[in-house]
Biotite code that builds the C-alpha atoms (Angstrom):
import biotite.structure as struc

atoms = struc.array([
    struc.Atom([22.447, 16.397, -22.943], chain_id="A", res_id=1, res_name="UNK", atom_name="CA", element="C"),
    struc.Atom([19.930, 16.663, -20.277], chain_id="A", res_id=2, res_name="UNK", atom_name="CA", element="C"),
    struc.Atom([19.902, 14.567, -17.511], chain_id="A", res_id=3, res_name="UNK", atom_name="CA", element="C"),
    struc.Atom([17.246, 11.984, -16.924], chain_id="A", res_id=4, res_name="UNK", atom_name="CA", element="C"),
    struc.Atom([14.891, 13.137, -14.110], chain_id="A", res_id=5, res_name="UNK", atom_name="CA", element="C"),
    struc.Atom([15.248, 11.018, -10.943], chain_id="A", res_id=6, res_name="UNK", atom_name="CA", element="C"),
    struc.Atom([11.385, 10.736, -10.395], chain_id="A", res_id=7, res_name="UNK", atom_name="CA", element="C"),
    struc.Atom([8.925, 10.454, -12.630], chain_id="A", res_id=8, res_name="UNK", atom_name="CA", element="C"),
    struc.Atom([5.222, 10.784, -11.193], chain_id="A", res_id=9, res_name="UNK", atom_name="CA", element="C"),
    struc.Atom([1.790, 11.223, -12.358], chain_id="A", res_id=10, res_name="UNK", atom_name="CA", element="C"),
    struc.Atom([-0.546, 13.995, -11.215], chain_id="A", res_id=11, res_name="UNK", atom_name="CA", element="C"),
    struc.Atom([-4.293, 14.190, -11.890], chain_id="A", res_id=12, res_name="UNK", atom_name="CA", element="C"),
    struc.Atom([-6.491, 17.576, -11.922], chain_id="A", res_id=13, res_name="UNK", atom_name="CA", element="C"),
    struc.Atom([-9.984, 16.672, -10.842], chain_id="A", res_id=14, res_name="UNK", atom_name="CA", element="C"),
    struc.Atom([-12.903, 18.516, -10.124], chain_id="A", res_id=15, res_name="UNK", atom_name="CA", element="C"),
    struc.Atom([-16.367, 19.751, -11.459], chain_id="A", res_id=16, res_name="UNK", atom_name="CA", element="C"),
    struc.Atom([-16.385, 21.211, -15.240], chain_id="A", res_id=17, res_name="UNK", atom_name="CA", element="C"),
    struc.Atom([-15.315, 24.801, -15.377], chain_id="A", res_id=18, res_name="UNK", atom_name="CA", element="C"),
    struc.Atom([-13.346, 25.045, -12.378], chain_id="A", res_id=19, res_name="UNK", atom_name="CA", element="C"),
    struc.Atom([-10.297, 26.258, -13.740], chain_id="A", res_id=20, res_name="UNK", atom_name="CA", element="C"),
    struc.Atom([-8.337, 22.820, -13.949], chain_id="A", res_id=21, res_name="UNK", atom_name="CA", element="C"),
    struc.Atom([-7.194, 23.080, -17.798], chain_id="A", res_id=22, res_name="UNK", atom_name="CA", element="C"),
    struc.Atom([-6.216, 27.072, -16.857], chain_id="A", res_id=23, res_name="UNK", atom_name="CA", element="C"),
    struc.Atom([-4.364, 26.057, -13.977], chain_id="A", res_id=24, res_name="UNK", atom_name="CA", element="C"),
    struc.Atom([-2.568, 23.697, -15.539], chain_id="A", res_id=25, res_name="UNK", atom_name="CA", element="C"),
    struc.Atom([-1.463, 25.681, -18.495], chain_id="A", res_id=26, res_name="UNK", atom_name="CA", element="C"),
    struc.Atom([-0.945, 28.821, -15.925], chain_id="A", res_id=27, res_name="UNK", atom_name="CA", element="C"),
    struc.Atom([1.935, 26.425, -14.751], chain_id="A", res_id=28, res_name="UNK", atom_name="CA", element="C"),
    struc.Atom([3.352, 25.112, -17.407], chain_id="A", res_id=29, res_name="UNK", atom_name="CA", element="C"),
    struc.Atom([3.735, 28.176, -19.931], chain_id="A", res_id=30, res_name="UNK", atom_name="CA", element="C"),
    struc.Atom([2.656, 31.111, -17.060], chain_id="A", res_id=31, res_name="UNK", atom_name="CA", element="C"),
    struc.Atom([-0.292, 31.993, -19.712], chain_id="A", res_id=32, res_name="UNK", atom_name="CA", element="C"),
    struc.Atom([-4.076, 32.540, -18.888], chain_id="A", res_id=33, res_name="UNK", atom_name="CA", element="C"),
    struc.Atom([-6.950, 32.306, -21.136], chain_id="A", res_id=34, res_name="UNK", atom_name="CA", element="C"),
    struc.Atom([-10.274, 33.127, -20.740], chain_id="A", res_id=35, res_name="UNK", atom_name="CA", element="C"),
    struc.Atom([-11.847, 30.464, -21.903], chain_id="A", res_id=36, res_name="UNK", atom_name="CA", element="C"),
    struc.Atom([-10.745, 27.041, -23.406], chain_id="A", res_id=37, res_name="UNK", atom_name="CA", element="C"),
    struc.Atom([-12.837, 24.538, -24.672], chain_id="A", res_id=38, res_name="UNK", atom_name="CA", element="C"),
    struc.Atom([-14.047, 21.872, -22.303], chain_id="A", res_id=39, res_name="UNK", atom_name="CA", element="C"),
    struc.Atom([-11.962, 19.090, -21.675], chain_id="A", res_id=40, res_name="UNK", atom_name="CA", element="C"),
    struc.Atom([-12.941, 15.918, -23.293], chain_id="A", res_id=41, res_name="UNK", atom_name="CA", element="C"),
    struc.Atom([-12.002, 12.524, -21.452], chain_id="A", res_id=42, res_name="UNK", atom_name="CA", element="C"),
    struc.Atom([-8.236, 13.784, -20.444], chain_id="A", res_id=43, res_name="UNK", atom_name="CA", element="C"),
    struc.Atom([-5.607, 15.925, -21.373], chain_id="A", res_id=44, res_name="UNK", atom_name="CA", element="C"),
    struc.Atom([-2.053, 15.143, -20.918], chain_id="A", res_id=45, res_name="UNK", atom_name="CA", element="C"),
    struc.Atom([0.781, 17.385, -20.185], chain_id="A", res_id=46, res_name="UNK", atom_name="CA", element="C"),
    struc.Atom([4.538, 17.678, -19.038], chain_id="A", res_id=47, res_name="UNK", atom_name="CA", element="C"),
    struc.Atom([6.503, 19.465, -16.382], chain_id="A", res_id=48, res_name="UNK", atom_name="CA", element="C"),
    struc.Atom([10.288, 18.656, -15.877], chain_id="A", res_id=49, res_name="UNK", atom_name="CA", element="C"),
    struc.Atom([11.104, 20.413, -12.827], chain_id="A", res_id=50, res_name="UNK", atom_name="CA", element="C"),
    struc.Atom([13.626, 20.432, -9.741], chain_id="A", res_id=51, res_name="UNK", atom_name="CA", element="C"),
    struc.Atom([12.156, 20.103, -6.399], chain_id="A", res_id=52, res_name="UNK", atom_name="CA", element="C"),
    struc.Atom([14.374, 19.600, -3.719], chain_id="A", res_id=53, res_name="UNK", atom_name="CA", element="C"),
    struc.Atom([17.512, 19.437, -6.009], chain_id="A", res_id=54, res_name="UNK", atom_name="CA", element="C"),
    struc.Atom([15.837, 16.105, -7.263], chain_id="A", res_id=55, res_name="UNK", atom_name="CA", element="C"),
    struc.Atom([15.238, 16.191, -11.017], chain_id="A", res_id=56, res_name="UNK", atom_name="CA", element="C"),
    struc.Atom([11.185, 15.599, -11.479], chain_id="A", res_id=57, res_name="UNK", atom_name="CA", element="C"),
    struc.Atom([9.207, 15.092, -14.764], chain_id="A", res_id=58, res_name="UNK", atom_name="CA", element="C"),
    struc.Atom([4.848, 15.524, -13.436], chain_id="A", res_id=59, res_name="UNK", atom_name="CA", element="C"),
    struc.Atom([2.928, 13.857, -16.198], chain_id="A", res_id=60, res_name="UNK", atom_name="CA", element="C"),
    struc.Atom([-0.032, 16.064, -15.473], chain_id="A", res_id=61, res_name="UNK", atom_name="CA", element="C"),
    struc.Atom([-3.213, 14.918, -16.212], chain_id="A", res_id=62, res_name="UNK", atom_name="CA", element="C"),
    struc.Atom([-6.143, 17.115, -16.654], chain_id="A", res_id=63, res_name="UNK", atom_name="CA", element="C"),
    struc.Atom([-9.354, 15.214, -16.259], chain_id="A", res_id=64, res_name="UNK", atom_name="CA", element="C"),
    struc.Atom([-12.737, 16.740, -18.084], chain_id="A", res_id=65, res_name="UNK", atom_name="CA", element="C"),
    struc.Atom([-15.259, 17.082, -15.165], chain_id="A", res_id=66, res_name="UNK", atom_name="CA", element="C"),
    struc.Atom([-18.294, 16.256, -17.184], chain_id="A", res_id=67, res_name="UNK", atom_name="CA", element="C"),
    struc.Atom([-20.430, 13.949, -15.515], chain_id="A", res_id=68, res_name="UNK", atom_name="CA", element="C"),
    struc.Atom([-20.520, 11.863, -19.353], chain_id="A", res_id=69, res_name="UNK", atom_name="CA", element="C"),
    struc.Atom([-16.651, 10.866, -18.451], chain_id="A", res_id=70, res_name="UNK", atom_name="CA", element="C"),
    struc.Atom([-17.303, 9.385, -14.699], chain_id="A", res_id=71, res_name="UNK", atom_name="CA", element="C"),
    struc.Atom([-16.877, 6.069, -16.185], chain_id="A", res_id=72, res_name="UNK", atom_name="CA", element="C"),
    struc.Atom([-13.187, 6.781, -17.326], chain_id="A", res_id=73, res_name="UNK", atom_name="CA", element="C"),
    struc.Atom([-12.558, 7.650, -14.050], chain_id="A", res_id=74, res_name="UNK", atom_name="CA", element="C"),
    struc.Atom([-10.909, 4.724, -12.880], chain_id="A", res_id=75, res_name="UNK", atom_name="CA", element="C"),
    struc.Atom([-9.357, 4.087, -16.428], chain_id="A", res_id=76, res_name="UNK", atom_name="CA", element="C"),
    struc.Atom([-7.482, 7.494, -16.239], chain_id="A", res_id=77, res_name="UNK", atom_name="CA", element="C"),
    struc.Atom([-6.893, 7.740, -12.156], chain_id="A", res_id=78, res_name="UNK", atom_name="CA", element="C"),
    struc.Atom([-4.873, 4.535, -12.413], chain_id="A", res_id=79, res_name="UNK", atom_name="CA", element="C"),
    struc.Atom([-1.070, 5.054, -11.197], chain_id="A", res_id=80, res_name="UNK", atom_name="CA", element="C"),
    struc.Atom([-2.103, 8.609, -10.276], chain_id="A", res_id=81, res_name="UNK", atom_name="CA", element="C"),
    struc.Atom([0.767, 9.380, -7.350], chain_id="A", res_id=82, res_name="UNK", atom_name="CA", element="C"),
    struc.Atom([-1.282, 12.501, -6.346], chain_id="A", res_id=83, res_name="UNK", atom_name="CA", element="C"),
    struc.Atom([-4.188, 14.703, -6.956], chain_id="A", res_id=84, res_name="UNK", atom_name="CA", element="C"),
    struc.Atom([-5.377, 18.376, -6.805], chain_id="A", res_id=85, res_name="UNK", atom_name="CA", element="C"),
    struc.Atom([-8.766, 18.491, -5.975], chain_id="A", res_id=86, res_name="UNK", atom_name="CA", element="C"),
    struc.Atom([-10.141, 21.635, -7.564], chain_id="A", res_id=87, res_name="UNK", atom_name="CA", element="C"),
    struc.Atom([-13.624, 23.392, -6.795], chain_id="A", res_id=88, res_name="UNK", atom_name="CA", element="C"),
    struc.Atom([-14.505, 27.509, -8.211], chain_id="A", res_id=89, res_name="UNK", atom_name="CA", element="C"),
    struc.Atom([-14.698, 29.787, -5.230], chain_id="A", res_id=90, res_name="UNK", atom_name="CA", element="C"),
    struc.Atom([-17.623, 31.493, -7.078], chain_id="A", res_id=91, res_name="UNK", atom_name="CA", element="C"),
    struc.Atom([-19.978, 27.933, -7.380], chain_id="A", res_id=92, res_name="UNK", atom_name="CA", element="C"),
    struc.Atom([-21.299, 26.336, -4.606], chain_id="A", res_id=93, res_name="UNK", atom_name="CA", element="C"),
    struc.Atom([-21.954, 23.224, -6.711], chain_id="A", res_id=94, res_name="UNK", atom_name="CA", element="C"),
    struc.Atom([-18.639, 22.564, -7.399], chain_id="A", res_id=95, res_name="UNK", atom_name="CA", element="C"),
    struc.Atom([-17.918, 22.560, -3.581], chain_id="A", res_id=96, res_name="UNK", atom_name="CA", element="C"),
    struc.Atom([-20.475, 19.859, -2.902], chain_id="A", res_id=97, res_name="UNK", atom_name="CA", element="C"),
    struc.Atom([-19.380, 17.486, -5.319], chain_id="A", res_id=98, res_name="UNK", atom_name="CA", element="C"),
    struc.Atom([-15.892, 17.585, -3.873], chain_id="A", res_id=99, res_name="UNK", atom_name="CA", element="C"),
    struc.Atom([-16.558, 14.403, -1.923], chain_id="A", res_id=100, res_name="UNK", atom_name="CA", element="C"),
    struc.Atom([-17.312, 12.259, -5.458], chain_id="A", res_id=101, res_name="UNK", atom_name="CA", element="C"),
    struc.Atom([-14.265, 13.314, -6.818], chain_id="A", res_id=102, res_name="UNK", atom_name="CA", element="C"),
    struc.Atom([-11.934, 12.742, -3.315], chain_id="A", res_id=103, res_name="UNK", atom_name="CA", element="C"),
    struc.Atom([-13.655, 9.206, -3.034], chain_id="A", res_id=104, res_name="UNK", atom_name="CA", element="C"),
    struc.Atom([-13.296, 8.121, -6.768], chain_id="A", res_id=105, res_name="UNK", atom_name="CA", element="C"),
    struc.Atom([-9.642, 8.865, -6.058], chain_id="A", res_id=106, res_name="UNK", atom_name="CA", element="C"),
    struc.Atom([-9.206, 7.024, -3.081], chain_id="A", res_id=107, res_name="UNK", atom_name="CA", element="C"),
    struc.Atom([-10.889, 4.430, -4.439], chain_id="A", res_id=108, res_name="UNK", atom_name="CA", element="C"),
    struc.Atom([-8.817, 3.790, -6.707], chain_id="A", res_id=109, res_name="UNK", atom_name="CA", element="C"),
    struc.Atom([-5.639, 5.082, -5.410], chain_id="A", res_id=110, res_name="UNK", atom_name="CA", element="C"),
    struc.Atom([-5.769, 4.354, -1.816], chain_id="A", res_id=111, res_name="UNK", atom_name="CA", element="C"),
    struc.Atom([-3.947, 7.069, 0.528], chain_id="A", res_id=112, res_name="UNK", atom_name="CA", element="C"),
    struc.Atom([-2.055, 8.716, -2.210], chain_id="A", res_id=113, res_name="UNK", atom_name="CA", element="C"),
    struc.Atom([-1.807, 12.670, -1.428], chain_id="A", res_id=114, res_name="UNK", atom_name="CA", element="C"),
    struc.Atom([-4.582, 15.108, -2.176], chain_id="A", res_id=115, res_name="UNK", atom_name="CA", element="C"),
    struc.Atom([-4.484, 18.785, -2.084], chain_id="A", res_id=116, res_name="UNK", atom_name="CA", element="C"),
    struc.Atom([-7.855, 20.785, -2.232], chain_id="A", res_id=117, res_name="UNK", atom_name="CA", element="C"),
    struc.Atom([-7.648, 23.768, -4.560], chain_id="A", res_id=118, res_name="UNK", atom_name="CA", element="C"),
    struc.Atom([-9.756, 26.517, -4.253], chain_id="A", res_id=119, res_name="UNK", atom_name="CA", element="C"),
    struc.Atom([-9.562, 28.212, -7.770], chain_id="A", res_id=120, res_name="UNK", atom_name="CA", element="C"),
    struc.Atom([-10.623, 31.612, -8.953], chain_id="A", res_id=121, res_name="UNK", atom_name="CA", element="C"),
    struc.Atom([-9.384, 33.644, -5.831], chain_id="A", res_id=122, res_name="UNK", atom_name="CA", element="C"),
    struc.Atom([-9.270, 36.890, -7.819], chain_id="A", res_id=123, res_name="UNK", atom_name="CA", element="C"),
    struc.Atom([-13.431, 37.604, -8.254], chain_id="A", res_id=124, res_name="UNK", atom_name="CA", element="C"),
    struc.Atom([-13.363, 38.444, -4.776], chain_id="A", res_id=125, res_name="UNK", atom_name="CA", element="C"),
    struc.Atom([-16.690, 40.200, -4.671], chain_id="A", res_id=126, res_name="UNK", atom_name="CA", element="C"),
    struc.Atom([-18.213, 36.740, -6.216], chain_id="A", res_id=127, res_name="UNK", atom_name="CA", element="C"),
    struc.Atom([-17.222, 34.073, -3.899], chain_id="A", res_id=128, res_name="UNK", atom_name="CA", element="C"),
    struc.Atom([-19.880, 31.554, -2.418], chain_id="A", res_id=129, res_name="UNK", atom_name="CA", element="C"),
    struc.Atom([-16.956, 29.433, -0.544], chain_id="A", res_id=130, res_name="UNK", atom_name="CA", element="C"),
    struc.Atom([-15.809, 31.152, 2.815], chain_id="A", res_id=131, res_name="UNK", atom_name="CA", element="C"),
    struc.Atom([-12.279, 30.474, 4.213], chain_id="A", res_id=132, res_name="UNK", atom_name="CA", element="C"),
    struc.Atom([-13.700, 29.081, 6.869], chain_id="A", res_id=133, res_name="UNK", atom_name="CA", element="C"),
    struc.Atom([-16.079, 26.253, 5.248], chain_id="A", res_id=134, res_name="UNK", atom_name="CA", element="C"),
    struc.Atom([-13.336, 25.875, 3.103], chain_id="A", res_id=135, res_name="UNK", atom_name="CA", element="C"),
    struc.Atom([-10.866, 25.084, 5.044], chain_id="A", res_id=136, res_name="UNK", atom_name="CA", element="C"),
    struc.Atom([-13.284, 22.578, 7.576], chain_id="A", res_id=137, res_name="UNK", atom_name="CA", element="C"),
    struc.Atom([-13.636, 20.675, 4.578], chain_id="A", res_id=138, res_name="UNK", atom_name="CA", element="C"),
    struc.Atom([-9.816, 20.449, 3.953], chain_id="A", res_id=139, res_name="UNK", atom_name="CA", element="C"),
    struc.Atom([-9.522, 19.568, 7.878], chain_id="A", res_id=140, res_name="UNK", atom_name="CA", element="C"),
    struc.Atom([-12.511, 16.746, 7.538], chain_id="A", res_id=141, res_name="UNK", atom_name="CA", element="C"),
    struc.Atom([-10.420, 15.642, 4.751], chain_id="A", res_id=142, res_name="UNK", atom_name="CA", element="C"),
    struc.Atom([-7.309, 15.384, 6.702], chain_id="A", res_id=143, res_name="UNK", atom_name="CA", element="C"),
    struc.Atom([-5.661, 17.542, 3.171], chain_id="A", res_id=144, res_name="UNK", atom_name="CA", element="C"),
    struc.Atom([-4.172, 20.905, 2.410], chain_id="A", res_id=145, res_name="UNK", atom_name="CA", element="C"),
    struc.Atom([-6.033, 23.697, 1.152], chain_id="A", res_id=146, res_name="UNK", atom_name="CA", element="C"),
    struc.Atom([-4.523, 26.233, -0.892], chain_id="A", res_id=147, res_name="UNK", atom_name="CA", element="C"),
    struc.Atom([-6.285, 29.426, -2.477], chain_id="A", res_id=148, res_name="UNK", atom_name="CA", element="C"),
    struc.Atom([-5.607, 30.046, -6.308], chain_id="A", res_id=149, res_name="UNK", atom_name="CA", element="C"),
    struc.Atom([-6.082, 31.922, -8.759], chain_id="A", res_id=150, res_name="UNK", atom_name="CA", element="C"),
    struc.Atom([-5.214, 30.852, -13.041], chain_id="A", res_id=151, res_name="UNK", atom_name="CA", element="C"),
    struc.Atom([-5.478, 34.637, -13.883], chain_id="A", res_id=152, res_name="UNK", atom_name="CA", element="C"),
    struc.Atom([-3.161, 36.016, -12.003], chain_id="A", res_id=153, res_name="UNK", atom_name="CA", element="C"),
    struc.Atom([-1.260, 33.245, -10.850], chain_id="A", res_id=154, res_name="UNK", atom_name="CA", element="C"),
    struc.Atom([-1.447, 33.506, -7.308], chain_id="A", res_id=155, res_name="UNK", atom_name="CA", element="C"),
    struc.Atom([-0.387, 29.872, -5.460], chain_id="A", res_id=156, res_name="UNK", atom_name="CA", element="C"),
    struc.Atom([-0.760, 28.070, -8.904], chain_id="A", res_id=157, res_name="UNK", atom_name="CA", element="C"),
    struc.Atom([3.471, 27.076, -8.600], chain_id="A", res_id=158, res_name="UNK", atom_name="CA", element="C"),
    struc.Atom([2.745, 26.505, -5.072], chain_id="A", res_id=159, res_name="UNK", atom_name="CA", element="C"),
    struc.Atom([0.169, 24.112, -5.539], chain_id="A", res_id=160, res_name="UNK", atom_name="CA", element="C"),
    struc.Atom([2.221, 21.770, -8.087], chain_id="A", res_id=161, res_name="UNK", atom_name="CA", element="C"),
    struc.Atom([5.593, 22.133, -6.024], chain_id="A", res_id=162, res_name="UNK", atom_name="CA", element="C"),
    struc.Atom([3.365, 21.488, -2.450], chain_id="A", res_id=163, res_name="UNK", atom_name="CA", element="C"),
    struc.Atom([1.964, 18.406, -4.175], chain_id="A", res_id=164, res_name="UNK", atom_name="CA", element="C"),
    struc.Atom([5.193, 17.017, -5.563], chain_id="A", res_id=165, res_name="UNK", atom_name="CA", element="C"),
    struc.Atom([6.905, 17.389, -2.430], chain_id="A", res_id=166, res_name="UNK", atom_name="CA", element="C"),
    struc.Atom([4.108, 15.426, -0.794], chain_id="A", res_id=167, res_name="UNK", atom_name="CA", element="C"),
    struc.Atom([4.439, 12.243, -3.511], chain_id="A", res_id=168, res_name="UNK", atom_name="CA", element="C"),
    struc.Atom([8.424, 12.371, -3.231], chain_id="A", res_id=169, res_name="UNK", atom_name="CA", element="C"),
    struc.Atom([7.592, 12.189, 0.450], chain_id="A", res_id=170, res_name="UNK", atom_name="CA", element="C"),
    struc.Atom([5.715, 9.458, -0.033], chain_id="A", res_id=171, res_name="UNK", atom_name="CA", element="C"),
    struc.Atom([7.644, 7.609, -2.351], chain_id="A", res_id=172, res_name="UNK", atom_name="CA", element="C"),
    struc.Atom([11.135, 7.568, -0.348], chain_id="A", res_id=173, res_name="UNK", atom_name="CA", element="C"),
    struc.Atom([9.233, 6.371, 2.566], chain_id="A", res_id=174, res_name="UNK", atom_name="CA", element="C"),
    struc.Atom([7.937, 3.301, 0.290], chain_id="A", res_id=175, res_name="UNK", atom_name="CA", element="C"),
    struc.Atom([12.062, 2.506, -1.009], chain_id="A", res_id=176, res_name="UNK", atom_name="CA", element="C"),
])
């Protein structure tokens, strides 16, 4: 019999439709890519039992559909969120400006609870509107992490779970 995990938590995926957040999260959990799944509609929920620090951890990940129609769910979903990855697509400027709707409509709901800034699709190299540098200004601005991913070939995609988790356990053992 398996032991019960000594944290439960709830992460939330949020970001612009088509960033990558539904191939992220199933890059993590079964290390498979996709080309294309169909857009998420309202939220989709997932599992990770993992160890992180040699504490047992079950993530109740929630993936978030970015479509503009779901804003008003928002809230409704964010609610006892511990953390969030904050995705944009290297490759689409637009989904780097609205990073600042999604980081608010976490914080307001959530308060101080950790973010980390993804920066998804790392592998179409020659197609990249984001620089590093902006990039990473933002993440500084935003007092947050920014880590460089890719859902294709997998590159930071553990990372950025583990980084995160590490943060709410943080978090949480300063709050006991």
């Amino acid at each position: 019999m398996q032991e019960e995990p000594k944290y439960i938590i709830k992460i939330t995926l949020l970001g612009e439709k088509n960033v990558g957040k539904t191939s992220l999260v199933y890059r993590y959990i079964e290390n498979k890519f996709r080309e294309s799944y169909k857009a998420t509609l309202g939220v989709n929920l997932l599992k990770k039992d993992m160890e992180v620090d040699g504490n047992g951890v079950s993530a109740q990940i929630w993936d978030l559909g970015g479509q503009e129609s779901f804003k008003s769910l928002r809230k409704l979903y964010l609610e006892g969120a511990n953390g969030a990855l904050v995705m944009f697509d290297l490759t689409d400027r637009q989904t780097f400006d609205k990073l600042n709707d999604w980081i608010e409509s976490f914080k307001e709901t959530r308060g101080e609870q950790p973010i980390l800034l993804i920066g998804n699709k790392s592998d179409l190299e020659g197609q990249r509107k984001i620089t590093d540098m902006e990039a990473s200004n933002y993440a500084k601005e935003n007092n947050t992490d920014l880590l460089l991913t890719s859902a294709k070939t997998g590159q930071n995609v553990e990372e950025a779970f583990i980084k995160l988790t590490k943060r709410i356990l943080d978090k949480i053992s300063k709050t006991q």
